[in-house]
LUMVOKOL-554528 format. One record per atom (N, C-alpha, C, O): residue in one letter; x, y, z. Coordinates in steps of 0.001 Angstrom, whole numbers, always signed. Layout:
N
+---------+---------+---------+---------+
| residuo |       u |       v |       w |
+---------+---------+---------+---------+
|       A |       X |       Y |       Z |
...
+---------+---------+---------+---------+
//
This chain:
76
+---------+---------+---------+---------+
| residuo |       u |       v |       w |
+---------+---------+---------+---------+
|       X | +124560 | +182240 |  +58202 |
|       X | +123846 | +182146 |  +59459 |
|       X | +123104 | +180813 |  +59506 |
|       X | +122806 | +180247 |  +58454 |
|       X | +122862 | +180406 |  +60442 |
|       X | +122015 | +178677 |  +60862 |
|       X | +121272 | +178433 |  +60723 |
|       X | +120888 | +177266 |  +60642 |
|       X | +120317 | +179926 |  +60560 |
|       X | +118284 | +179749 |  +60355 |
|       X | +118386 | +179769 |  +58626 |
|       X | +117627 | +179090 |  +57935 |
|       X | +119240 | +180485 |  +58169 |
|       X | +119010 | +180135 |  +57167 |
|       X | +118792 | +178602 |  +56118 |
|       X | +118076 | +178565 |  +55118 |
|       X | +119450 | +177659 |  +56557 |
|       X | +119312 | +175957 |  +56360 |
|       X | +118269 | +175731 |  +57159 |
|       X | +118464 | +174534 |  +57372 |
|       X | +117049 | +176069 |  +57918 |
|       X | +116821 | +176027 |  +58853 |
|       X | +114946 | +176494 |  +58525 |
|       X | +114473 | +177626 |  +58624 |
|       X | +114256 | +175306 |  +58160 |
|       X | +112521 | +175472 |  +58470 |
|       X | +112076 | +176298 |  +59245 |
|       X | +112429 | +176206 |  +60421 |
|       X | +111167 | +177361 |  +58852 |
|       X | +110448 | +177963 |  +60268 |
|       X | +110175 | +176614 |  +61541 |
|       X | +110544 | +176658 |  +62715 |
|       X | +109580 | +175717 |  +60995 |
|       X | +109001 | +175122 |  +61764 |
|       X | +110091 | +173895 |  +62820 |
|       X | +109803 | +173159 |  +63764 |
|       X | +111375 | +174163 |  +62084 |
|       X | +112356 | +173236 |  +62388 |
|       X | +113050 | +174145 |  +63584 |
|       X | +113732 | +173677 |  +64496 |
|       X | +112740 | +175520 |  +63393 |
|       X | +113499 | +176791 |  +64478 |
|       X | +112544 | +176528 |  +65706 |
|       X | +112841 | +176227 |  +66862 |
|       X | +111132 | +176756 |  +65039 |
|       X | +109818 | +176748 |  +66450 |
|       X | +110338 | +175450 |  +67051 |
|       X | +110855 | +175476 |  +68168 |
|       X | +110257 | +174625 |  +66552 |
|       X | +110939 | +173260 |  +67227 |
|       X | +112201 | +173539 |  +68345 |
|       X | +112311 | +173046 |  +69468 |
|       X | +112840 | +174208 |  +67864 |
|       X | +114002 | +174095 |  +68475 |
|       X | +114000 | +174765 |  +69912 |
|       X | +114607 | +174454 |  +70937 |
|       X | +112732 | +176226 |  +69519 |
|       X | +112736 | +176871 |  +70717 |
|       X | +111948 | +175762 |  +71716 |
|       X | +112358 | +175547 |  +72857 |
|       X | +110836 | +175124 |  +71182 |
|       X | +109795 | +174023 |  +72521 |
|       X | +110405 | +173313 |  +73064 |
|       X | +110046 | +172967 |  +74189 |
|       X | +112033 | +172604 |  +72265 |
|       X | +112827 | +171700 |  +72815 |
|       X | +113225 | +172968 |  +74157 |
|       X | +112934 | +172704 |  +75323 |
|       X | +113987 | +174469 |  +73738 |
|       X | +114736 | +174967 |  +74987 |
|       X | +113726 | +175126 |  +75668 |
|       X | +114262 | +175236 |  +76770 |
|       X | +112649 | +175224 |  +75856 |
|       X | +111397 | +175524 |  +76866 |
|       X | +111224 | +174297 |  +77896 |
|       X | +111021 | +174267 |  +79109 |
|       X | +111406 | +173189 |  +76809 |
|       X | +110867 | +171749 |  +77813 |
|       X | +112247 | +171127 |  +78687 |
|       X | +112183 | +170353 |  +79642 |
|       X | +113592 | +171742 |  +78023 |
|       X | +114278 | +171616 |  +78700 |
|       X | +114848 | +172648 |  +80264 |
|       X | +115606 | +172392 |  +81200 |
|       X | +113957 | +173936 |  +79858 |
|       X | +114258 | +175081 |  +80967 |
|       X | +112992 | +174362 |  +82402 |
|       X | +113076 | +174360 |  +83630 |
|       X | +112015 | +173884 |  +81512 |
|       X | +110654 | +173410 |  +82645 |
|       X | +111303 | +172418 |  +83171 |
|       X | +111233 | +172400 |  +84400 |
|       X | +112176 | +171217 |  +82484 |
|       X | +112674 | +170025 |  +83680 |
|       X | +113680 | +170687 |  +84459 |
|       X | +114371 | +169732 |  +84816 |
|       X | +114127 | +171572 |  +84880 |
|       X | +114671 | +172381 |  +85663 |
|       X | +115978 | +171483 |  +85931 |
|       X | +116664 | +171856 |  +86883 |
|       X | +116389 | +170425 |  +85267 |
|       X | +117993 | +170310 |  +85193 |
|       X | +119212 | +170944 |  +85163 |
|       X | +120162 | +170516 |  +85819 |
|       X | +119303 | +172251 |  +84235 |
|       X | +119920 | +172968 |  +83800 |
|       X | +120944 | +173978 |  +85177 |
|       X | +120233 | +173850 |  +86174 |
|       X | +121527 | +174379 |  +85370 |
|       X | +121655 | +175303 |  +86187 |
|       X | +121124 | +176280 |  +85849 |
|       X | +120699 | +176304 |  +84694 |
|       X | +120890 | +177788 |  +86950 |
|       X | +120711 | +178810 |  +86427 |
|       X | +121087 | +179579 |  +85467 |
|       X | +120345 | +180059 |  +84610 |
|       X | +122568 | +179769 |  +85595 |
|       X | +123165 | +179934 |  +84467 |
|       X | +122756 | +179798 |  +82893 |
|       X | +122459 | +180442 |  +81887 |
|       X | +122951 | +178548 |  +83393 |
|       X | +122096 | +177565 |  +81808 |
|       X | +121434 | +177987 |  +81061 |
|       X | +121402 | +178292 |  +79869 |
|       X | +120564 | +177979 |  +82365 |
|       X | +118597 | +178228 |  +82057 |
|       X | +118328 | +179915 |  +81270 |
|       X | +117569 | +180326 |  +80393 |
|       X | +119396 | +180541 |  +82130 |
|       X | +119485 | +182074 |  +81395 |
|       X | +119715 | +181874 |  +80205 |
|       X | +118760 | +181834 |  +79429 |
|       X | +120786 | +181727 |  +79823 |
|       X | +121333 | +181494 |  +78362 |
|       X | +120289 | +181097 |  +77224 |
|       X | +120007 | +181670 |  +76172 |
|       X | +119694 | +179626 |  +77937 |
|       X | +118895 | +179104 |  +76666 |
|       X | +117712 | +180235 |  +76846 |
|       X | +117005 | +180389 |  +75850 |
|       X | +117552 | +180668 |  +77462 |
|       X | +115946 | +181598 |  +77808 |
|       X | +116337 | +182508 |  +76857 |
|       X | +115523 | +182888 |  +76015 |
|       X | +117890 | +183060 |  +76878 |
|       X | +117997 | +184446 |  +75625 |
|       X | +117716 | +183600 |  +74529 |
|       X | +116949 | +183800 |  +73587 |
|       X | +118272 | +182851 |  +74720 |
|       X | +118569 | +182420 |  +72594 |
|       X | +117549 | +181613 |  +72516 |
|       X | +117497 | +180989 |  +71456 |
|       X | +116335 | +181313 |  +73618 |
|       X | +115183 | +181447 |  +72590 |
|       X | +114239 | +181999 |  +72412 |
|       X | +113310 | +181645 |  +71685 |
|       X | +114355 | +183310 |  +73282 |
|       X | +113468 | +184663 |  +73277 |
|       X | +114194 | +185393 |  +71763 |
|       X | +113476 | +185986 |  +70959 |
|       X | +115181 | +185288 |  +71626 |
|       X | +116126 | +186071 |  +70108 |
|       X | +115604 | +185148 |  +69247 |
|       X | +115477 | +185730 |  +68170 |
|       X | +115142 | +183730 |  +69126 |
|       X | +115074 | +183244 |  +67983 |
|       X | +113165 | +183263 |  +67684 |
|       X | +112492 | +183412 |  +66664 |
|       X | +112815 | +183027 |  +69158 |
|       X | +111408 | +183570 |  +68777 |
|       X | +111008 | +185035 |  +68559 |
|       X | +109919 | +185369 |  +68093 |
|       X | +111771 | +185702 |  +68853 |
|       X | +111723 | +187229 |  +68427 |
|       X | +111663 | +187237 |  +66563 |
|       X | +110866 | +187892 |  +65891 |
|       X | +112588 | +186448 |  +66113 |
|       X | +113133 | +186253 |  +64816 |
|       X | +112055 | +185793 |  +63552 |
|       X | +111786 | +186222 |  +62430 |
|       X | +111592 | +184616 |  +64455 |
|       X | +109986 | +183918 |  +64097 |
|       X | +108774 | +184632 |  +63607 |
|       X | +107987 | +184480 |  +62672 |
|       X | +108987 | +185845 |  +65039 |
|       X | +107803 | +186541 |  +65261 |
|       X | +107703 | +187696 |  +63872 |
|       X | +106786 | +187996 |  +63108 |
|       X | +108734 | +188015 |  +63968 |
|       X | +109413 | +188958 |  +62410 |
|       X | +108975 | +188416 |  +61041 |
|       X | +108288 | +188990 |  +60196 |
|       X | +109557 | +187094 |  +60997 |
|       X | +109394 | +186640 |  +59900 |
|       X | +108193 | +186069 |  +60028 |
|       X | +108219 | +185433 |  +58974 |
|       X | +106899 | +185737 |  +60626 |
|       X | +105732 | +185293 |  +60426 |
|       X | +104904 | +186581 |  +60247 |
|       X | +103916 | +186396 |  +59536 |
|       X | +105080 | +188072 |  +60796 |
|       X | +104751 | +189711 |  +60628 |
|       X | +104821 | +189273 |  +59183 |
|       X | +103938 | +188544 |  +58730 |
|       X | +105894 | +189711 |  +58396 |
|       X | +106355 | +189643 |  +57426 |
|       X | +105454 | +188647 |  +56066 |
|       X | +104810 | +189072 |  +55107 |
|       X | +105776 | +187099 |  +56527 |
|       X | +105010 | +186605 |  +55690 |
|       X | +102971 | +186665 |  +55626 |
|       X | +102150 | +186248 |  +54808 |
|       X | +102901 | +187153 |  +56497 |
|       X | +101300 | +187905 |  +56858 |
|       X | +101496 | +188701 |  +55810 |
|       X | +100973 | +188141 |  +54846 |
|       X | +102060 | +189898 |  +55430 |
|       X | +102130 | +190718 |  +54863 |
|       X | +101931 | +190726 |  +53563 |
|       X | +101498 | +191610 |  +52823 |
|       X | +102386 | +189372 |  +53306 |
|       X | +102256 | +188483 |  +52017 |
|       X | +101487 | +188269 |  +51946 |
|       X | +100962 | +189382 |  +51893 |
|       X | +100722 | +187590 |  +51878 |
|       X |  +99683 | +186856 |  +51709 |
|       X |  +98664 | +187871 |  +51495 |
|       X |  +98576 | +188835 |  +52256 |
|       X |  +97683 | +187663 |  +50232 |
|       X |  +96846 | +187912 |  +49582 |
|       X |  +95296 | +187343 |  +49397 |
|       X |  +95302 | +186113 |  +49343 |
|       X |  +94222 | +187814 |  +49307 |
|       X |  +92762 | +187546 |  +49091 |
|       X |  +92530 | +188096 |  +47896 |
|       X |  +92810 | +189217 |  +47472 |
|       X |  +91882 | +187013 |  +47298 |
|       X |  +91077 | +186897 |  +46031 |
|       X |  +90028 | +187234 |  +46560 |
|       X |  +89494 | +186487 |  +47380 |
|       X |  +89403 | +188622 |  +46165 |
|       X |  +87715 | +188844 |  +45998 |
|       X |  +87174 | +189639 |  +44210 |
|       X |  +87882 | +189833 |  +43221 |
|       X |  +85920 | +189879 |  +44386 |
|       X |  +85729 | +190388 |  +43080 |
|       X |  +85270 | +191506 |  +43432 |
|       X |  +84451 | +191956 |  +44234 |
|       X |  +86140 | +191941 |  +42481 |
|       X |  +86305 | +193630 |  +41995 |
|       X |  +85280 | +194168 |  +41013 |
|       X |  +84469 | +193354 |  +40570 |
|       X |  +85219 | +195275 |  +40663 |
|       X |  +84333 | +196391 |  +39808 |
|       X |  +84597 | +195389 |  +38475 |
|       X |  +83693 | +194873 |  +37818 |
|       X |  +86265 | +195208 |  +38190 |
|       X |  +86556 | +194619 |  +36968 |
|       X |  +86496 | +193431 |  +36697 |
|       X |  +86784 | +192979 |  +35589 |
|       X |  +85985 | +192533 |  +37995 |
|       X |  +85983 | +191044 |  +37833 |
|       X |  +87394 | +190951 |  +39120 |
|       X |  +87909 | +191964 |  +39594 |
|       X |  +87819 | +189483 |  +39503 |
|       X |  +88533 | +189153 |  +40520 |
|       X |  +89316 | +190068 |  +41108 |
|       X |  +88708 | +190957 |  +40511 |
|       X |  +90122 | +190679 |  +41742 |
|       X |  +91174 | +191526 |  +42401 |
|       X |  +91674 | +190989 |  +43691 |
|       X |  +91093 | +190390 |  +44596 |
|       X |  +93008 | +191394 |  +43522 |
|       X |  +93988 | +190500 |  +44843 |
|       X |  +94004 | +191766 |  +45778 |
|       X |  +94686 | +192773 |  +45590 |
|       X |  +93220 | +191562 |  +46716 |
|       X |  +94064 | +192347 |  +48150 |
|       X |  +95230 | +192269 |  +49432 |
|       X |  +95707 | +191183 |  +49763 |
|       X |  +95531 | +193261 |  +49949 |
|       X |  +96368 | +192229 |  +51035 |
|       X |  +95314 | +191537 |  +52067 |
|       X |  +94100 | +191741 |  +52097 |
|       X |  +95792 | +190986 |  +52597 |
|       X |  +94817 | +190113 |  +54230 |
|       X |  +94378 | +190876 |  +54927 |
|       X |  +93269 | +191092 |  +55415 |
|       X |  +95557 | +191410 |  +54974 |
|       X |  +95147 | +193046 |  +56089 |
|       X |  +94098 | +193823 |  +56135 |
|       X |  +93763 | +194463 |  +57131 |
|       X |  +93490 | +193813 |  +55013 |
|       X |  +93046 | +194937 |  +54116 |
|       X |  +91338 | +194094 |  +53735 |
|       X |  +90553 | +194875 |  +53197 |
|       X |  +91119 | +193527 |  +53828 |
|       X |  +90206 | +192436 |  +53746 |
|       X |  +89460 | +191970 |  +54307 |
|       X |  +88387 | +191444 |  +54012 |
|       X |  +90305 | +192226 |  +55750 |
|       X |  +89410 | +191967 |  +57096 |
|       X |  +87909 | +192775 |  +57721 |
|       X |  +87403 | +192402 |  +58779 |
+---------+---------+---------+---------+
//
């Protein structure tokens, strides 16, 4: 698959390019549909995998026993 070679930040890119190209309103309708799915599916994709790496991510606080890792979530 393509995202896989493919930076989060190099994908977000890709969707602002189909956005700035749907706003200069060049495109036909047609067009404009198309790129609007595939970059609502790829920011859908983003949105997943940034859920996800949230999920990850961990806080250092101190515990009963000295330091302990929590999730983020969990911390707040």
């Amino acid at each position: 698959m393509e995202n896989e070679n493919r930076s989060f930040e190099e994908r977000l890119e890709s969707v602002q390019k189909i956005i700035h190209e749907i706003e200069e309103g060049r495109m036909s309708l047609e067009d404009s549909v198309r790129s609007y799915e595939a970059g609502m599916k790829e920011l859908n994709q983003l949105d997943a995998e940034l859920k996800n790496l949230t999920r990850r991510l961990t806080v250092l606080r101190d515990g009963v026993d000295g330091p302990e890792e929590v999730p983020m979530e969990e911390a707040r």
